[in-house]
C-alpha positions in Angstrom: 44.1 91.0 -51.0 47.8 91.5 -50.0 50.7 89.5 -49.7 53.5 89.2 -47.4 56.2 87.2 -46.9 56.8 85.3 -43.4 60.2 87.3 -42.5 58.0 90.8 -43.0 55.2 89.4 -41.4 57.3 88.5 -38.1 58.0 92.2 -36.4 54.6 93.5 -38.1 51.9 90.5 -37.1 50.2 93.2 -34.7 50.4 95.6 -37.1 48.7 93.5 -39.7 46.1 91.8 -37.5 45.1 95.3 -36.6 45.1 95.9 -40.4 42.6 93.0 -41.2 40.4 93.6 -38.5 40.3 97.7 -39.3 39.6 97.4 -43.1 38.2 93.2 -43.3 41.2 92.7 -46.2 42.6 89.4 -46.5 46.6 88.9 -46.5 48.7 86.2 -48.2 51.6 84.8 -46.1 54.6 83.5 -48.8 57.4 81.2 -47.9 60.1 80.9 -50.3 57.6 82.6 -53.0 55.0 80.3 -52.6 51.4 81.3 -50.6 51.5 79.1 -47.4 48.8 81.0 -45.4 46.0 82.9 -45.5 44.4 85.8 -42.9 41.6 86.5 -43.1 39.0 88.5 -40.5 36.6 86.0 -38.8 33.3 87.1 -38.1 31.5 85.7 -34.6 29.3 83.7 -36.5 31.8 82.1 -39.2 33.6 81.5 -35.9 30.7 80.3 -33.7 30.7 77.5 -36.9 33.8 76.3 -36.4 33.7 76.0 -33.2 30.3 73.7 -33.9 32.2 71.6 -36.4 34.7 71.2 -34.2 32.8 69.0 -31.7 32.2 66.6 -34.0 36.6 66.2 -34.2 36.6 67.4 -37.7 36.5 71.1 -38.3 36.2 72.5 -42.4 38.6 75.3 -42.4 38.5 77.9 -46.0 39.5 76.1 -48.7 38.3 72.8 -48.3 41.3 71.7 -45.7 40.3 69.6 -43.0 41.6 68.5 -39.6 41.6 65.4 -38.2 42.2 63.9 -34.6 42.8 60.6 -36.2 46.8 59.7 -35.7 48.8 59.6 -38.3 50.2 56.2 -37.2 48.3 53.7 -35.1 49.4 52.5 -31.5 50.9 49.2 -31.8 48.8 46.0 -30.7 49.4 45.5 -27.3 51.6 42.8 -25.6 50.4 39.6 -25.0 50.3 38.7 -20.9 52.8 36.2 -20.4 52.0 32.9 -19.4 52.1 31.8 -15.8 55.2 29.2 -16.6 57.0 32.0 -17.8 56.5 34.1 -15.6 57.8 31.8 -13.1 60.9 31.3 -15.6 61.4 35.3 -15.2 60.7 35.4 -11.1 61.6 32.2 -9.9 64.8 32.9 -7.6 67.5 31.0 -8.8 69.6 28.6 -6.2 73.3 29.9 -5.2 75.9 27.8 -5.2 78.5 27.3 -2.3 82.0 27.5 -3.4 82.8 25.0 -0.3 84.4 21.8 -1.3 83.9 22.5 -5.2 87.8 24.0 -5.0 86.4 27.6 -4.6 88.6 29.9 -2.0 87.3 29.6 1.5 88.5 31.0 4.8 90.7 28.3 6.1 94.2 28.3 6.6 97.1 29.0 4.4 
């Protein structure tokens, strides 16, 4: 097993993955000094099952980590359809008012 941090994994990632799938060795990614990821070489039947377990929307990844396809937050309720008296509140037009004879300016004479 080797370790490498992210910054010297970066320009060298083809490099490595042609590392791990030469010699099967695993390599440690660090971040800030702590292990963050691990490559590893997949075989095509470890990978044929993941891609099995992944049908079923939760896929077992080394390690015990698991993804989900849940959301994190759920939608919010939906709105409740207005009622038909408000809708006619909201898309009744509305009556204009003539500014003749209420002291408004009109076109007469000056």
């Amino acid at each position: 097993m080797k370790f490498i941090t992210v910054t010297e994994l970066r320009p060298r990632l083809l490099e490595i993955v042609s590392e791990i799938e030469a010699t099967k060795e695993q390599f440690v990614v660090t971040k800030n000094g702590k292990p963050v990821v691990l490559i590893q070489f997949v075989t095509d039947e470890a990978f044929a099952g993941l891609k099995a377990s992944t049908s079923e929307a939760k896929a077992t990844i080394a390690g015990g980590i698991t993804y989900d396809k849940t959301p994190a937050v759920p939608a919010p309720p939906p709105e409740p359809e207005p009622k038909k008296d408000e809708m006619d509140k909201l898309y009744s037009p509305k009556k204009a008012e003539s500014s003749e004879g209420k002291g408004g300016k009109g076109h007469g004479k000056k």
